[in-house]
C-alpha positions in Angstrom: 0.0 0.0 0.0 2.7 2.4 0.7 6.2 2.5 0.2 8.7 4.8 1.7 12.1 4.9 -0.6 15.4 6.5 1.1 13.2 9.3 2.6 15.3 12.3 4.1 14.4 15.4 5.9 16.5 18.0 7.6 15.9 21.6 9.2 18.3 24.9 9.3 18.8 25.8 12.4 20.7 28.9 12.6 23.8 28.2 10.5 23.6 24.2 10.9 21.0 21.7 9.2 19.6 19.5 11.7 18.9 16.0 10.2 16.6 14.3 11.7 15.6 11.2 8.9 18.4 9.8 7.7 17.3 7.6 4.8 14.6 5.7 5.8 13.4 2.6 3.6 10.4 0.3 4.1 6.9 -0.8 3.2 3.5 -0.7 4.9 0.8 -3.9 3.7 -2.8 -2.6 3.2 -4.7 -3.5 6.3 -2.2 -3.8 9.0 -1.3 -2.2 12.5 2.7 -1.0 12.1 3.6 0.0 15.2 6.9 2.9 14.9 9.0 3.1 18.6 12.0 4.6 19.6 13.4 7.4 22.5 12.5 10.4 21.9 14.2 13.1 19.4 14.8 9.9 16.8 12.3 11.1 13.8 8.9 9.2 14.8 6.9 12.0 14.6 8.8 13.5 11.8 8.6 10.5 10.2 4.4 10.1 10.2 4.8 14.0 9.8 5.5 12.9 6.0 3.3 10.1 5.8 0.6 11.9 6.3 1.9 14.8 4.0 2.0 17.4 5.9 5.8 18.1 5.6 7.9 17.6 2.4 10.7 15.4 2.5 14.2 17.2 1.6 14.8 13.7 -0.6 13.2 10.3 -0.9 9.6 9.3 -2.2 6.6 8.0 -0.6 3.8 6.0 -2.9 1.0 5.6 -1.7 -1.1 2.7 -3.7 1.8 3.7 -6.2 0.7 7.7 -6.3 4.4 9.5 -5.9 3.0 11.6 -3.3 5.3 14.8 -3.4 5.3 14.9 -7.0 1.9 16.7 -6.3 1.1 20.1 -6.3 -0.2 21.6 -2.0 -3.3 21.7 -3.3 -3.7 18.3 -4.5 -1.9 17.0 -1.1 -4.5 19.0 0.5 -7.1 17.0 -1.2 -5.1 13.4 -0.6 -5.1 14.0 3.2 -8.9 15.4 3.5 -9.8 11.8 1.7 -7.2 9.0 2.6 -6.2 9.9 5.3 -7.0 9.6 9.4 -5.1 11.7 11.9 -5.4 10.7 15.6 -2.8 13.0 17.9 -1.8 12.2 21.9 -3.2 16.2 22.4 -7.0 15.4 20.7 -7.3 19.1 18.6 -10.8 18.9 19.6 -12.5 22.8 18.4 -13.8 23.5 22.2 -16.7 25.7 20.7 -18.6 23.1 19.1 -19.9 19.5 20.7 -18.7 15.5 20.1 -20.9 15.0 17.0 -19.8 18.7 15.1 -16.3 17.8 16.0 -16.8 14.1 14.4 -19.1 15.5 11.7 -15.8 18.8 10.8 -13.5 16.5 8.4 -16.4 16.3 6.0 -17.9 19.6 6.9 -14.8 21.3 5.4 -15.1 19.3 2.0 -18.6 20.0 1.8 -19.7 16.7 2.2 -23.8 16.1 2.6 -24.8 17.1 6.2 -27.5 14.8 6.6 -25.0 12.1 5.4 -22.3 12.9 7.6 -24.5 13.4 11.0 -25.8 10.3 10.5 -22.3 8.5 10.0 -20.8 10.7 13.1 -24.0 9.3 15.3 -23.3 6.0 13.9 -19.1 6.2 14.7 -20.2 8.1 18.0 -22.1 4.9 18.8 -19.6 2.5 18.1 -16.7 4.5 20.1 -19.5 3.9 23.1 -20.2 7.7 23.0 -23.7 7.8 21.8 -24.9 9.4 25.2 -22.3 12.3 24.7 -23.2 13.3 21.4 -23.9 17.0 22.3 -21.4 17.4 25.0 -18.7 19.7 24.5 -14.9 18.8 25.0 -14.8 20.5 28.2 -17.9 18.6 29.6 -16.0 14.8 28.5 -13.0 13.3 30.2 -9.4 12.7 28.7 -10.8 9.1 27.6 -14.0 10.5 26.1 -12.2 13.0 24.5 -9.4 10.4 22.7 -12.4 8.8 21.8 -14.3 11.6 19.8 -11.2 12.3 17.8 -11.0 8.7 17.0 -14.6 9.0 15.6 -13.5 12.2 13.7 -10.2 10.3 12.0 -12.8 8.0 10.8 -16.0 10.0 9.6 -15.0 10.4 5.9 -13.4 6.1 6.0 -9.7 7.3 5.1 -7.7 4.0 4.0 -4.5 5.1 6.3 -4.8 5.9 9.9 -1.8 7.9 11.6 -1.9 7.8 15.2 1.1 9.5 17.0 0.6 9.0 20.7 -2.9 8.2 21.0 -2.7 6.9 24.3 0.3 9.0 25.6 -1.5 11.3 27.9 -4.3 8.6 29.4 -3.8 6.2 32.2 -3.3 3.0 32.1 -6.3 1.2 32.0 -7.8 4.5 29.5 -4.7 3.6 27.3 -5.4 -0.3 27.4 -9.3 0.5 26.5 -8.5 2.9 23.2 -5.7 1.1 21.8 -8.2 -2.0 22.5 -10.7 0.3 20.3 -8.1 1.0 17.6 -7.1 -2.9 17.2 -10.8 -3.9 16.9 -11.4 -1.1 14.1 -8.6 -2.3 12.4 -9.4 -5.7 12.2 -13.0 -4.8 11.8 -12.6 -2.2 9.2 -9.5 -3.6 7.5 -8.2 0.1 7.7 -4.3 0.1 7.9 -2.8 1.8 11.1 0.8 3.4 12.0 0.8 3.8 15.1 3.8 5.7 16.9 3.9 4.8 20.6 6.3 4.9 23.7 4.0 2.5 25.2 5.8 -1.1 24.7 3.3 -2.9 26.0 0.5 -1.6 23.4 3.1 -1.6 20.5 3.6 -5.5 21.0 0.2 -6.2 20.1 0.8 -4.6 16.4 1.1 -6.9 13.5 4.5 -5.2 13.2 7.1 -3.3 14.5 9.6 -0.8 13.8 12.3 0.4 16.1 13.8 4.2 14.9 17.2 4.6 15.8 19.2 7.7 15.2 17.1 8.9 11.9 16.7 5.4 11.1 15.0 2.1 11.3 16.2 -1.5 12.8 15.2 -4.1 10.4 11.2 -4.6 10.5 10.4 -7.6 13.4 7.2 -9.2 12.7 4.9 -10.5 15.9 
């Protein structure tokens, strides 16, 4: 499904480019849960940074279902991410102002999508994220859990084919953490979307289909599990 070839990025900082990716190679498989790990400061977030395109690479490629993805214009990117793609963030980016469902409903809201359709697939996702009694809250009124679990909802409103997660559980407790990861695995399996998930939880990564270990800009070799 995707394949990142060689993929470099670096930053100028002051008189001195910082490079943080350092030629990363490897392939993601349509429908699985990749899980990225590593100490902090390595490129993981940098790294699904340009999977996601929201960052251009300083060299290297990434296809996506064979689409040389920085070979098109910001405004075609723009379009790519609106439509394949699912973002999911530790810090949820929840708009305070507006409640669960308008939150869920905003991905498809800002492409104009059919409101009628999209409130009844936000109800529907709101439902299955056990949220359906929450619908009109506001962020502020839901707790850190609740909240993880709206923006999961939102990630999926419009059914991108990718789902980029960076930290999803990083700033819930434990047994918060083991319940949305435990709601991420069963929409993957469920869905057959494909998830790259970046995590400092080891625990949660070892229950991914795969895992990569960053290192210095870099990746180990891939370990199945």
């Amino acid at each position: 499904m995707i394949q990142v070839i060689d993929l470099h990025r670096s930053f100028r900082m002051s008189d001195e480019s910082l490079h943080i990716l350092k030629g990363v190679t490897f392939d993601i498989k349509a429908g699985e849960m990749l899980a990225i790990v590593g100490p902090s400061g390595v490129g993981k977030s940098t790294l699904l940074t340009l999977l996601g395109a929201l960052d251009r690479p300083t060299s290297g490629k990434v296809f996506f279902e064979d689409i040389d993805l920085f070979a098109q214009t910001d405004l075609e990117l723009a379009q790519f991410r609106n439509q394949k793609i699912g973002f999911i963030f530790q810090f949820h980016h929840l708009l305070h102002e507006f409640t669960a469902l308008e939150n869920v409903m905003m991905p498809g809201l800002i492409s104009r999508r059919s409101q009628k359709k999209l409130k009844t697939a936000a109800l529907e996702l709101l439902d299955g994220v056990g949220l359906s009694h929450r619908v009109h809250h506001k962020p502020g009124e839901l707790s850190g859990g609740e909240q993880q679990r709206v923006a999961i909802a939102r990630a999926l409103v419009l059914n991108p084919k990718l789902i980029l997660a960076d930290e999803p559980t990083g700033n819930l407790d434990t047994h918060t953490s083991d319940e949305v990861f435990e709601l991420l695995r069963t929409l993957n399996r469920e869905r057959g979307m494909t998830f790259v998930l970046v995590t400092h939880n080891e625990k949660l990564s070892l229950q991914a289909d795969r895992l990569i270990t960053m290192v210095d800009g870099n990746i180990r070799p891939i370990s199945s599990l």
